[in-house]
SEFI-881013 format. One record per residue (C-alpha): x, y, z; residue in one letter. Coordinates in Angstrom, 1 decimal, always signed. Example, Ala and Ser with C-alpha at 12.3 -4.5 7.8 and 13.67 -1.06 7.14 Angstrom:
BEGIN
+12.3,-4.5,+7.8,a
+13.7,-1.1,+7.1,s
END
This chain:
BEGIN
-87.1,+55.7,+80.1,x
-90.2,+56.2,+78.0,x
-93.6,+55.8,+80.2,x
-96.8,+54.8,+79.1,x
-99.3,+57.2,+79.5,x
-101.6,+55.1,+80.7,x
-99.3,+54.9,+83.4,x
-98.9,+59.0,+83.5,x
-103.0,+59.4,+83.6,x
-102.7,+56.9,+87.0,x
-100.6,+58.7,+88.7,x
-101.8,+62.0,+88.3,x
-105.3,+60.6,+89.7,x
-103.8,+59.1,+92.6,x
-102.3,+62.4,+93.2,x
-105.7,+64.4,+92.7,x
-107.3,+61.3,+94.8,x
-104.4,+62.1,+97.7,x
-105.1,+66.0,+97.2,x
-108.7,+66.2,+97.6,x
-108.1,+63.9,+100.4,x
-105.9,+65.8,+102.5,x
-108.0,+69.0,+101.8,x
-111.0,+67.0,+103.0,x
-109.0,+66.1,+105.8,x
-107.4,+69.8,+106.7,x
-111.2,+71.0,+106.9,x
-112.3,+68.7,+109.2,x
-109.2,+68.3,+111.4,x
-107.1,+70.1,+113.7,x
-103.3,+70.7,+112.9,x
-101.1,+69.6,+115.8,x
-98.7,+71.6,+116.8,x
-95.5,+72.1,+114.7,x
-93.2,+70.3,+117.2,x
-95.4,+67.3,+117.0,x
-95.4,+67.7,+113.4,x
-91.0,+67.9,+112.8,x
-91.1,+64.9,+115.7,x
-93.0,+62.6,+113.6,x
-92.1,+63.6,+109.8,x
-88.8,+62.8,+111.4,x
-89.3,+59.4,+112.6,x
-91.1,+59.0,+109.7,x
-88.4,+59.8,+106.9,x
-85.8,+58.1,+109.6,x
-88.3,+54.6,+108.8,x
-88.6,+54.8,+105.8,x
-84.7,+55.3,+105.0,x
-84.1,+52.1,+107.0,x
-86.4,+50.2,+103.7,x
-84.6,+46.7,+103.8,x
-84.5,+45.9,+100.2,x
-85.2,+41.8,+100.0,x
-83.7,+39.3,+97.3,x
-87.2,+39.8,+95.0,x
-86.9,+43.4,+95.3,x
-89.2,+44.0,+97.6,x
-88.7,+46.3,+99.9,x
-89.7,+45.8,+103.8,x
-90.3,+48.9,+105.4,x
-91.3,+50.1,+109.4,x
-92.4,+53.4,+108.1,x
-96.1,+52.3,+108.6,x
-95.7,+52.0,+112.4,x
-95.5,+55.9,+112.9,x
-98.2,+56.1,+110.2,x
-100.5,+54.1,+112.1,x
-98.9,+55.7,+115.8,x
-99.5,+59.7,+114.3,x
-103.2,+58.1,+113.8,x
-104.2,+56.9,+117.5,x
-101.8,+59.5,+118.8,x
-103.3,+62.7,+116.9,x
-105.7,+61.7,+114.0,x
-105.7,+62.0,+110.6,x
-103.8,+65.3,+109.4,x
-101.0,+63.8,+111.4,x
-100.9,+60.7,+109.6,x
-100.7,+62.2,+106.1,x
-98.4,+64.5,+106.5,x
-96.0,+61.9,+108.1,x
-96.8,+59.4,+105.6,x
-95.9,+62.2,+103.3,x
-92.8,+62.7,+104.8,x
-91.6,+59.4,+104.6,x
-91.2,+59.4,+100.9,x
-90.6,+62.9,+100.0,x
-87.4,+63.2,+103.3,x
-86.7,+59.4,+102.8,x
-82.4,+58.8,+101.8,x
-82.2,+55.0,+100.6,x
-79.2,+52.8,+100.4,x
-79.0,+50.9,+97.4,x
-75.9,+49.0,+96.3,x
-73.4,+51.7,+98.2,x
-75.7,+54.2,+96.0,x
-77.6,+56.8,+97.6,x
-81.3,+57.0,+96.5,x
-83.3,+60.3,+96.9,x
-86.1,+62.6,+95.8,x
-83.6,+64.4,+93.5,x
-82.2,+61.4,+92.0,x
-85.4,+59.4,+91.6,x
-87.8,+59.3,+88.8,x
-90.6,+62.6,+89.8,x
-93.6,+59.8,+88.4,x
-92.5,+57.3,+91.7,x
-92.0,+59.8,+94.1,x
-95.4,+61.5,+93.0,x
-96.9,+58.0,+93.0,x
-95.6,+56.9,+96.2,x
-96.3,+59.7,+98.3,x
-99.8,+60.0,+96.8,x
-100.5,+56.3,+97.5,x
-99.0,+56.4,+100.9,x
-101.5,+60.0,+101.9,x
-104.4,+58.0,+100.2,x
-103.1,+54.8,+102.5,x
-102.8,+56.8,+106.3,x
-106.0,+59.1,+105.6,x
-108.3,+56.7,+104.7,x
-107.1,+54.1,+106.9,x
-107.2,+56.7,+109.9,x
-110.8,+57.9,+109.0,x
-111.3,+54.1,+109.1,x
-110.2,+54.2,+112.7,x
-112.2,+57.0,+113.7,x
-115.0,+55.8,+112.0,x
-115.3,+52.4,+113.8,x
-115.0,+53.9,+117.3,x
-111.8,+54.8,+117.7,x
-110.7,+58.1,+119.7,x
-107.7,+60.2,+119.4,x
-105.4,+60.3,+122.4,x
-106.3,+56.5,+123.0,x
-105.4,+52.6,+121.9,x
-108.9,+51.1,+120.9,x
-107.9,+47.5,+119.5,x
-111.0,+46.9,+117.0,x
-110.7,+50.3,+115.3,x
-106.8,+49.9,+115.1,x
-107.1,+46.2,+113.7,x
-109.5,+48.0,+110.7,x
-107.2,+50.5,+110.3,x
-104.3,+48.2,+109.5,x
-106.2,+45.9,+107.6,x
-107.7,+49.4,+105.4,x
-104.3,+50.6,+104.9,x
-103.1,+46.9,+103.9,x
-105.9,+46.9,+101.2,x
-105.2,+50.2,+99.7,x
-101.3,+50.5,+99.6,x
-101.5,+46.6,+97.7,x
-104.6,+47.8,+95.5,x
-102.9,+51.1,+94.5,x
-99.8,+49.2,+94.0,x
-101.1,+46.3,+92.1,x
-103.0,+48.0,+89.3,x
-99.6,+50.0,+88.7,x
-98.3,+46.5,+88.2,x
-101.2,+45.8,+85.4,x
-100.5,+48.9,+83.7,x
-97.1,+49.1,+83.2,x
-97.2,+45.2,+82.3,x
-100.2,+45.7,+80.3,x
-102.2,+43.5,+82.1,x
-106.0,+43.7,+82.2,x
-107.0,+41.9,+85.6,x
-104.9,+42.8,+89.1,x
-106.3,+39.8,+91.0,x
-103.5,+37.5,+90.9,x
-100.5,+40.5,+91.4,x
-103.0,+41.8,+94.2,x
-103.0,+38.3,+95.9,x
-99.7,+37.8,+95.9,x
-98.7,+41.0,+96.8,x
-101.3,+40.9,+99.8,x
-100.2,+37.8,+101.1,x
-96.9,+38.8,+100.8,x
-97.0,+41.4,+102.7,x
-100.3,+41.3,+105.6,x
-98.5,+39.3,+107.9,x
-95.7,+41.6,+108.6,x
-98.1,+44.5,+108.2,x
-99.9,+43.5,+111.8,x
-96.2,+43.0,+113.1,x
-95.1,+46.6,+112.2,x
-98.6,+47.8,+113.1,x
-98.1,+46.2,+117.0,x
-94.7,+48.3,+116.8,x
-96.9,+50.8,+115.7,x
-99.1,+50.9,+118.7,x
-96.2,+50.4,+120.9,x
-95.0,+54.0,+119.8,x
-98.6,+55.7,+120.1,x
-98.7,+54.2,+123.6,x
-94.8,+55.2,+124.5,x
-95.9,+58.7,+123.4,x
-98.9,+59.2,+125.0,x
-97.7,+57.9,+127.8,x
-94.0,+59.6,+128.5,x
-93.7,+61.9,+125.6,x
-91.4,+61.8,+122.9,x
-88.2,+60.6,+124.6,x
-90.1,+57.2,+125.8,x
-90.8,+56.9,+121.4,x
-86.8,+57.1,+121.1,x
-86.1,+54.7,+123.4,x
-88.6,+52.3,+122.2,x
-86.8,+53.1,+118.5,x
-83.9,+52.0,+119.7,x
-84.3,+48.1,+120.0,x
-86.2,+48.3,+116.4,x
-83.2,+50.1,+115.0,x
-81.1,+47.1,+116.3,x
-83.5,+44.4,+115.2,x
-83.2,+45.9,+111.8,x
-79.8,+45.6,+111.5,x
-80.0,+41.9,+112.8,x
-82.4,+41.4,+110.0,x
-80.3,+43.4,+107.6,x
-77.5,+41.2,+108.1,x
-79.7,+38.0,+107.6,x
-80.6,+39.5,+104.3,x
-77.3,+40.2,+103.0,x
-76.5,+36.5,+104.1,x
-79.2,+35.7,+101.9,x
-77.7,+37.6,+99.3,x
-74.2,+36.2,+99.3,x
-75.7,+32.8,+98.7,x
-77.9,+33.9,+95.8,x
-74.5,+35.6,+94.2,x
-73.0,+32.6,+94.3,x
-76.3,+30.4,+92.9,x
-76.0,+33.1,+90.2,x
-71.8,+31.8,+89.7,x
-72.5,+27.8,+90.3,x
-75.0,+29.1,+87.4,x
-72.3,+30.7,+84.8,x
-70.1,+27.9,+85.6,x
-72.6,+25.4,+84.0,x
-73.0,+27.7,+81.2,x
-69.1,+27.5,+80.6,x
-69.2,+23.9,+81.1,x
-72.2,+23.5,+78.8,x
-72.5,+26.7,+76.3,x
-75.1,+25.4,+74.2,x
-77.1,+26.1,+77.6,x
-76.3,+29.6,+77.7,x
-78.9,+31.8,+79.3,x
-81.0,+28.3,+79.7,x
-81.6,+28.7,+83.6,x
-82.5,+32.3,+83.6,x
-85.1,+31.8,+80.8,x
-86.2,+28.8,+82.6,x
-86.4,+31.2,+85.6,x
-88.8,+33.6,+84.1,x
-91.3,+31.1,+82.6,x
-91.3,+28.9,+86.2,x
-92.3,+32.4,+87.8,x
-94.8,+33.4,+85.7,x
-96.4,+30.0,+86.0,x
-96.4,+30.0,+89.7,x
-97.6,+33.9,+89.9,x
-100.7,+32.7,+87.6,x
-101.6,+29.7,+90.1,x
-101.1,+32.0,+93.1,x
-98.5,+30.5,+95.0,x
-97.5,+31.9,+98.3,x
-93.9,+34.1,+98.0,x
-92.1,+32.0,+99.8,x
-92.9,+29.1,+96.8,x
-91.8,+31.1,+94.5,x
-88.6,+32.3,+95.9,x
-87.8,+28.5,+96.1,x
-88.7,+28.4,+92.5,x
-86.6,+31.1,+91.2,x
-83.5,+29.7,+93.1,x
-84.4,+25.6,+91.9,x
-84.6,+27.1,+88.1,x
-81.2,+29.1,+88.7,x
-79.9,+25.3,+89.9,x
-82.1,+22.8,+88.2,x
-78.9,+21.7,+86.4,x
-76.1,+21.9,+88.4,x
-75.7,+17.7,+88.4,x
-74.3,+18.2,+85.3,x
-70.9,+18.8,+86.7,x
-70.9,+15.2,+87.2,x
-71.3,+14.4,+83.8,x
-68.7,+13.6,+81.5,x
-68.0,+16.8,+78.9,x
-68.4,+13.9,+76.2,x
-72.2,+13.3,+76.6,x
-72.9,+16.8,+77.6,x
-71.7,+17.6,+74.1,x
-72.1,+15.5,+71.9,x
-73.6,+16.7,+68.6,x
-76.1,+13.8,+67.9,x
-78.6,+11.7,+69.7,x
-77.5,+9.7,+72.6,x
-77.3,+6.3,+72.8,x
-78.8,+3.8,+75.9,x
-76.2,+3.8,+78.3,x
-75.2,+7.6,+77.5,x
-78.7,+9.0,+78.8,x
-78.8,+6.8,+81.3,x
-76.0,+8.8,+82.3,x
-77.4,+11.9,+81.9,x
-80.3,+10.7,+83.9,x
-78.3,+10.9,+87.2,x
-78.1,+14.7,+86.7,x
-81.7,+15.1,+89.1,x
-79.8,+13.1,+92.2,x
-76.0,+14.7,+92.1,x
-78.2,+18.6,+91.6,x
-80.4,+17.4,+94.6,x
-77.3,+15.6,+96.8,x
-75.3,+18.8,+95.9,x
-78.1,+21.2,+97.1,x
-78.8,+18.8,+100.1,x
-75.2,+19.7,+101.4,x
-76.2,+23.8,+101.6,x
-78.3,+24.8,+105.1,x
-79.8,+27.2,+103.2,x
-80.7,+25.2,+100.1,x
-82.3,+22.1,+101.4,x
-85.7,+23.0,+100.3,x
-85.0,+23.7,+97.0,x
-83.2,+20.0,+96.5,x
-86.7,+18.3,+96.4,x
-87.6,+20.2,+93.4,x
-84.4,+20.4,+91.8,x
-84.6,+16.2,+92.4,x
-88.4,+16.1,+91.1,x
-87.8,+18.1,+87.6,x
-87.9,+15.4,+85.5,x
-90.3,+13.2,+87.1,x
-93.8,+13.2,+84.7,x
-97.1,+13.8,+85.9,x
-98.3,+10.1,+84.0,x
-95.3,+8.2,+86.5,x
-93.1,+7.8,+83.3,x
-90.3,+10.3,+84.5,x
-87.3,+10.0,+86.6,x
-85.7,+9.1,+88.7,x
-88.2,+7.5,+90.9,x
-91.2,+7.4,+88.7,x
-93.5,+9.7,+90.9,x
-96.9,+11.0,+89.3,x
-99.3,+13.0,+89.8,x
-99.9,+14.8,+92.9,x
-96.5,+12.5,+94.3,x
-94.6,+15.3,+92.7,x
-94.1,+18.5,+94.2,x
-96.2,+21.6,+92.6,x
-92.7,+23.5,+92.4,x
-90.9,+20.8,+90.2,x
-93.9,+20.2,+88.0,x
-94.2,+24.1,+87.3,x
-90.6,+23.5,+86.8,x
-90.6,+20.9,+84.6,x
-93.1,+22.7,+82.1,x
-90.6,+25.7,+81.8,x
-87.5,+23.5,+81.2,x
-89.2,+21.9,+78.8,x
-90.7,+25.0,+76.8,x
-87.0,+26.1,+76.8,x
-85.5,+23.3,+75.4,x
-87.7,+22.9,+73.1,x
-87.1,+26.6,+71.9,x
-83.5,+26.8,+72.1,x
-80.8,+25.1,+70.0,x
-79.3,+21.8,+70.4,x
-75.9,+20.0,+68.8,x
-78.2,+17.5,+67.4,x
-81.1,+19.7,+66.4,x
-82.9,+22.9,+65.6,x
-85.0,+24.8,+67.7,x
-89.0,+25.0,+67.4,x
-90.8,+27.9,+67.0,x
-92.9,+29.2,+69.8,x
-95.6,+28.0,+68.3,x
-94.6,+24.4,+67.5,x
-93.3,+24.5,+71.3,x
-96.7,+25.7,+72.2,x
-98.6,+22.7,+70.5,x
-96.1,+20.3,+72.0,x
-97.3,+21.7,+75.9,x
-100.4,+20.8,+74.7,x
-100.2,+17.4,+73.2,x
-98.4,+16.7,+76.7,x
-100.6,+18.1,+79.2,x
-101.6,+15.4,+81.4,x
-99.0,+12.9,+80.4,x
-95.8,+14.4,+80.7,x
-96.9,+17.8,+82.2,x
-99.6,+18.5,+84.9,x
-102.2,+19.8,+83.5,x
-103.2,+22.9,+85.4,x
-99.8,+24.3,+85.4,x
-99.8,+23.6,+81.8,x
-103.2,+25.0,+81.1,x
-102.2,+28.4,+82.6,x
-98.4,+28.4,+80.8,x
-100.5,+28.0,+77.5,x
-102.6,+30.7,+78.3,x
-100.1,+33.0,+79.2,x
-97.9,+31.4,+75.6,x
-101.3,+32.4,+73.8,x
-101.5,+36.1,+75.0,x
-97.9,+36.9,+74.2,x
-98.4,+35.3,+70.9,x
-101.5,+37.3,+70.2,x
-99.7,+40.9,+71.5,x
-96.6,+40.3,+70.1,x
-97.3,+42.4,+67.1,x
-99.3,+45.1,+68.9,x
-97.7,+48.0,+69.4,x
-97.1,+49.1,+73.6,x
-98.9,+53.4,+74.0,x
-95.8,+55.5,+74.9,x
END
């Protein structure tokens, strides 16, 4: 795989950033003592080879709470060489694959370990530096020194983003990444202090026990995630089944898919939105079972009656979905895709704000793609004719933020499609 070097240069800062760091850090503080050292680089690698992987490849890791534990517990040098540890020790299970320092790319493992030093020692200067003392729990210090660590590790993260997408501004990757993630960094951080406190405390034996119960609430959660993951896989066969039905709409939901998420990561929904998103584009079409092969196919316009047919598609998606625990969110939106922002949509004639903001950012993608794709009865535009037809119906047919950010995002693509990426 061919990096940019763009990419390359960031990296090797980060990792001169982490290196002058941790000399800083080596001059100024004591090293603990080795057994204190192998205890927690052990823990640590142990965390971070328990990463949970989510469905939007994310992964959810408890590494952080010996970070932040090494930091009350013994300071700074601590903290960087455990968050060290976690990355460069760390086994993964991916897929029944086995991932690994000698099996993973040297730029991530480089990156990742730099990030995570530049994360713990700043974070834990942080600490110190707002009154808090090593050896003891100070809860003002400790709430800056999550929040620090937060801000850096999404920062670093985000920019890495920008470059390898080429993007020039972080600010909407960095939101969602932040707010993606903060909530469940102050959860891991309580477990964090729980540790520090079990250490000081009773000593190393009181941290095992204590790692115990989060071992088993990660397997709970592990098995809620693969849950989760058996009902995607079989969104992802509902979805080739249309595609059989219907192979004129090959590839049509996955496209759709892409352009509903970028959409939604340019207006800054929250994840959880655009999880529901991604899984309502994979099924926005799955009432079309109920239509007759007949209309579905048929090579020329369709008459009255026939698209009155067609119509009903929205309600048997959404009364399908309904059925599906796990689904119920997502039939609203997959109910609400053809309703038009000027009330003249289906099937219940909703406008404006009446129509969910995930069905309207869905609507605008399912319409760019059928627009752009080919039909029995005619030709696809260009990208550019589809482009002018967003526009023309922003604010009738399509709401006209969502469609004001698609555009831009249709313009910049159009204007670097012919420049070349630096390898």
């Amino acid at each position: 795989m061919n990096i940019p070097k763009r990419v390359l240069y960031y990296v090797v800062i980060i990792t001169v950033i982490a290196i002058v760091l941790t000399l800083f850090i080596s001059s100024h503080y004591p090293l603990p003592k080795i057994s204190i050292i192998l205890f927690w680089m052990t823990l640590a690698a142990i965390s971070e080879s328990l990463v949970i992987v989510l469905p939007n490849g994310v992964g959810l890791s408890v590494s952080f709470a010996t970070h932040l534990a090494c930091i009350i517990v013994s300071g700074p040098f601590l903290a960087i060489i455990a968050s060290a540890s976690s990355y460069v020790f760390c086994i993964i299970k991916k897929r029944n694959k086995f991932s690994h320092i000698f099996n993973t790319p040297f730029y991530k493992t480089l990156f990742n370990t730099a990030q995570s030093v530049i994360a713990a020692g700043i974070s834990s200067l942080i600490y110190l530096g707002s009154g808090g003392s090593i050896g003891e729990f100070n809860l003002i210090p400790t709430i800056f020194s999550v929040l620090s660590y937060t801000l850096i590790n999404t920062l670093l993260l985000s920019e890495l983003m920008a470059l390898i997408h080429n993007k020039k501004s972080i600010l909407s990757s960095w939101i969602n990444i932040f707010k993606g993630i903060f909530f469940n960094m102050f959860t891991i951080g309580l477990i964090g202090v729980i540790l520090a406190l079990a250490y000081m405390s009773y000593g190393p034996g009181a941290v095992i026990l204590f790692f115990g119960p989060l071992l088993l609430a990660r397997f709970s959660f592990k098995l809620y995630i693969n849950m989760r993951s058996t009902y995607l896989e079989t969104i992802q066969a509902f979805n080739k089944f249309l595609e059989a039905k219907d192979t004129y709409t090959s590839g049509h939901a996955s496209r759709v898919q892409q352009y509903a998420e970028m959409i939604s990561q340019a207006v800054n929904l929250s994840e959880d939105k655009i999880e529901s998103i991604r899984i309502a584009a994979l099924l926005h079409d799955i009432g079309k079972v109920g239509i007759s092969d007949n209309i579905l196919k048929k090579p020329f316009s369709l008459s009255a009656s026939e698209y009155e047919e067609i119509k009903r598609h929205a309600i048997i998606g959404a009364e399908i979905i309904e059925g599906v625990d796990f689904l119920k969110d997502i039939s609203t939106i997959i109910l609400q895709h053809h309703e038009r922002y000027d009330g003249k949509g289906y099937p219940f004639g909703l406008k404006e704000n009446e129509i969910r903001p995930e069905a309207a950012i869905l609507a605008i993608a399912d319409v760019y793609d059928a627009m752009t794709s080919e039909r029995p009865y005619r030709k696809a535009l260009s990208k550019e004719e589809a482009l002018d037809e967003i526009k023309r119906n922003a604010g009738t047919q399509l709401h006209p933020i969502y469609a004001k950010h698609f555009i831009k995002l249709l313009e910049e693509e159009l204007n670097n499609k012919d420049v070349k990426t630096p390898c």
